[in-house]
N, C-alpha and C positions, 0 to 999 in steps of 0.2 A: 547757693542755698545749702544749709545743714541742718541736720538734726539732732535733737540730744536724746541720746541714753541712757538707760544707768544698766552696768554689768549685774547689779545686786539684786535677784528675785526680792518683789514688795517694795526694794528701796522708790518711794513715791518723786515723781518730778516737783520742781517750784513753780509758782504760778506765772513768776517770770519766763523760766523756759518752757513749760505749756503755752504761753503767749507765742514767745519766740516760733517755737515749732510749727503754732497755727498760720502764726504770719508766713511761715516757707509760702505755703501756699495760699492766703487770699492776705490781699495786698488792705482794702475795705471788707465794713458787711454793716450792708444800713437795710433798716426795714420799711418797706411800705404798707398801704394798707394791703392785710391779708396777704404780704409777702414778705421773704427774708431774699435781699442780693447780695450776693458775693461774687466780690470781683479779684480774679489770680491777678500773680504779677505781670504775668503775659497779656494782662488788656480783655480773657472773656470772664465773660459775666456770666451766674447761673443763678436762676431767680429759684425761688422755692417756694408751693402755695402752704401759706401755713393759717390757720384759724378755719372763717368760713368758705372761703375758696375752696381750702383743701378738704372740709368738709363735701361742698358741691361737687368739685370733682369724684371724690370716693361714692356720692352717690351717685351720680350719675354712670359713672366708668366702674365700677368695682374695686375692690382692691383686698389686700391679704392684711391679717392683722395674725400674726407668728405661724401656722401650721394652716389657718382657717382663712379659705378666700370666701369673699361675698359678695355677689354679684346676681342680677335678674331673680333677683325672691327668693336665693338658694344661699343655705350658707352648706358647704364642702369642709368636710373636714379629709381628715387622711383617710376616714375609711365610711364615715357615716354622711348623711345627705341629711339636710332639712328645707323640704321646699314649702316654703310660706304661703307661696301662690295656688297651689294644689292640694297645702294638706296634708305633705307625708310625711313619715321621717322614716330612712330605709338608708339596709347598707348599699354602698356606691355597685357591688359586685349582683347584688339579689334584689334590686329592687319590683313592685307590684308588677306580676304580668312576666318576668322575665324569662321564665321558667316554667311557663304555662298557665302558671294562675290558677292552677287545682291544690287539693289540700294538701295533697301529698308533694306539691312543688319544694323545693328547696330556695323557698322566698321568704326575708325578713324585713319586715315594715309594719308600720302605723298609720290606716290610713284613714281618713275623717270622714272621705267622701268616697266608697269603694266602686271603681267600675264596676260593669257585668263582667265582662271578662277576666276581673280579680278579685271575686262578690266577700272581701274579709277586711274587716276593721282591723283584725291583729291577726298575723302571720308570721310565726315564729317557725320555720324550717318546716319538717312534716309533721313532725309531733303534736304541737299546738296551734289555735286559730278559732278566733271567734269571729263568727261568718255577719253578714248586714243582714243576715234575718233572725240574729241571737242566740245561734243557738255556738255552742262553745264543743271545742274536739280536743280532747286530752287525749295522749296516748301513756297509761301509767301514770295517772293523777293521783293524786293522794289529798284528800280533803280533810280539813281539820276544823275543828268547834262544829258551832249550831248550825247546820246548815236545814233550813224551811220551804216546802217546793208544795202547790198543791195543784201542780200540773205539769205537765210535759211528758217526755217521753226518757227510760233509760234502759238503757240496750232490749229495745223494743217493747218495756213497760209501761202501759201507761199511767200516768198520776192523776188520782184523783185527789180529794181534801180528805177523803179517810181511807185510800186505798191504793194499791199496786195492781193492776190487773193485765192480761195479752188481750189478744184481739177477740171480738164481738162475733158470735153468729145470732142473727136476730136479737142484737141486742144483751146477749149472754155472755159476759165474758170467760174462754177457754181455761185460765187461771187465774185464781186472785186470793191476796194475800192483806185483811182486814188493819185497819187498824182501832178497831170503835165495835169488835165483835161481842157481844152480848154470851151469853150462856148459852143457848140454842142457837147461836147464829155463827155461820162460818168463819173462819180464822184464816183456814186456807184450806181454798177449795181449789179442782182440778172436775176431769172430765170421770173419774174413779179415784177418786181419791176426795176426802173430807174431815178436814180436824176443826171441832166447835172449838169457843169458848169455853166448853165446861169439861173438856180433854177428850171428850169420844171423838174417837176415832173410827172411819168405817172407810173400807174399800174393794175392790171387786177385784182387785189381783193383788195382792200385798206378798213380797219377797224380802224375808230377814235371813240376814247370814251373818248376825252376830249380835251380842247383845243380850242384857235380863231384859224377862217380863216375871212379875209377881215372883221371884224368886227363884227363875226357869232359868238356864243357860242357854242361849240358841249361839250354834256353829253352821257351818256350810254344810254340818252332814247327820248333826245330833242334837236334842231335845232333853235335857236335862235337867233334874234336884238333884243336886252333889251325885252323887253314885247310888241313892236310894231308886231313883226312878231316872232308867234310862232307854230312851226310843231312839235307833239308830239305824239310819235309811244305808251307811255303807254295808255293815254286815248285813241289814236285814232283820233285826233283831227288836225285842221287850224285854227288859230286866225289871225286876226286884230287890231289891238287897246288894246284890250280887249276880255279875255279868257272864259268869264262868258258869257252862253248862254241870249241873248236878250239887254244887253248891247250896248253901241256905240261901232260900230265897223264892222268885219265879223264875223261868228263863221260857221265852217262847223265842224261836231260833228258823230261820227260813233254811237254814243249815247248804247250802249250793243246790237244793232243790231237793234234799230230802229234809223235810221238817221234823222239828221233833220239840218238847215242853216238857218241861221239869218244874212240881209243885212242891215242895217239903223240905224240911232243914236238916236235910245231908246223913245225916248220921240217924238218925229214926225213922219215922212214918214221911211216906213220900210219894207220889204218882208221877212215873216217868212213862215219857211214848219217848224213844230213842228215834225212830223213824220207821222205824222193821215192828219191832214187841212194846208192850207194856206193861212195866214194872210195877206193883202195889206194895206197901211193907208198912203194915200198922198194927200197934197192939188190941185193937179193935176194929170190928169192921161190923157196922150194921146196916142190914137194905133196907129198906119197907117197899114192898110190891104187892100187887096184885095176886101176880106168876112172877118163878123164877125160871129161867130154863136157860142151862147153861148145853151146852150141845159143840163135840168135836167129832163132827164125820157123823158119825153112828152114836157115839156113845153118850147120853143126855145125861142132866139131873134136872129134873121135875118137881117143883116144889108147890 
């Protein structure tokens, strides 16, 4: 028995020595029905089912067709499972149940018919999963276009068709957040806190540390118009004009516990209380009293 080849990468055999070669080894090959025989030179035979035989067999027995066997309702691949018979399609390593069967399991499958003991249609590792009673767990979802809900629940909100609200005491609920609110009617409401439709705003303990109102400055420690008007809870302080004691302007000054105010524009007529004296300086000074009586110790003027 010999064989032929060619030394030439691609150089292709002839049909003749392709023949020759096949004959080395099967001597016949006749076919019957739903079989191919081939008979070696050596006298054995080896039959081959081919059409519907081999059809039966493959159903019956199983069989592989390149990476993928198929067998009992299952087709197997190298890493994924589809079982026909139950419903699932899951990897071979993680499938339904394997790993506990909680959300947080490290299970991936699709399953049509979810045990109790692995209660999700889709289980994607811990992240994601939409459970048999609907409802879906995103961990970092990100949602995009129109999305429409006029019920349920989101991170303990609940929905209604015109609204977001928490939970109910006698039917009231703790916060909600309108969507259908009228002029008089809440926008978002809270247990001390309430913004209408019409912008009032009202609340029983309200804390700003930062931000205008009506042209105001508010900081964590000061209340401000530009430098014209400044109330400042760090020093302790009311300005005018001008924040520097003795200046044009006001200045009322809690000064570390001795107080003291400055009225007038620095350079003329002025009433200073320093904290100890008070200062007067005007081109004019008129009283209108009753009585005057100015009095130091002993020494009066009686007017």
């Amino acid at each position: 028995m010999g064989l032929t080849f060619r030394d030439e990468k691609g150089a292709p055999l002839t049909h003749e020595e392709l023949d020759e070669n096949f004959r080395s080894f099967f001597y016949t090959a006749s076919f019957a029905e739903n079989q191919l025989i081939l008979q070696r030179k050596d006298g054995i035979t080896t039959t081959v089912p081919i059409g519907g035989e081999a059809f039966a067999d493959f159903q019956e027995n199983g069989g592989s067709i390149g990476n993928v066997y198929i067998a009992d309702s299952q087709i197997t691949g190298s890493r994924m499972i589809v079982d026909l018979f139950n419903g699932q399609f899951y990897d071979k390593t993680k499938a339904p149940n394997s790993a506990g069967g909680n959300l947080t399991s490290d299970e991936w499958y699709i399953d049509f018919d979810p045990a109790v003991t692995a209660p999700y249609y889709v289980h994607f590792g811990s992240k994601f999963a939409i459970s048999s009673s609907g409802f879906m767990h995103a961990a970092g979802a990100k949602l995009e276009g129109e999305i429409t809900a006029s019920s349920g629940l989101i991170g303990g909100f609940n929905i209604t068709p015109d609204a977001i609200h928490g939970p109910t005491t006698l039917g009231v609920p703790s916060f909600l957040i309108s969507g259908s609110a009228g002029d008089t009617e809440h926008f978002i409401s809270a247990s001390n806190f309430s913004l209408k439709g019409n912008g009032d705003i009202t609340g029983s303990s309200v804390h700003f540390n930062g931000g205008t109102i009506a042209g105001w400055t508010i900081s964590n420690s000061t209340i401000a118009k530009d430098t014209n008007i400044v109330l400042d809870a760090t020093n302790e302080s009311f300005s005018i004009n001008d924040s520097t004691f003795g200046n044009k302007g006001i200045q009322l000054q809690y000064n570390s516990g001795t107080p003291r105010f400055y009225v007038g524009d620095a350079t003329g007529s002025f009433v200073k209380f320093d904290g100890t004296n008070v200062s007067l300086s005007t081109s004019i000074l008129e009283i209108s009293a009753s009585n005057i009586e100015i009095s130091s110790t002993e020494a009066s003027i009686t007017i």
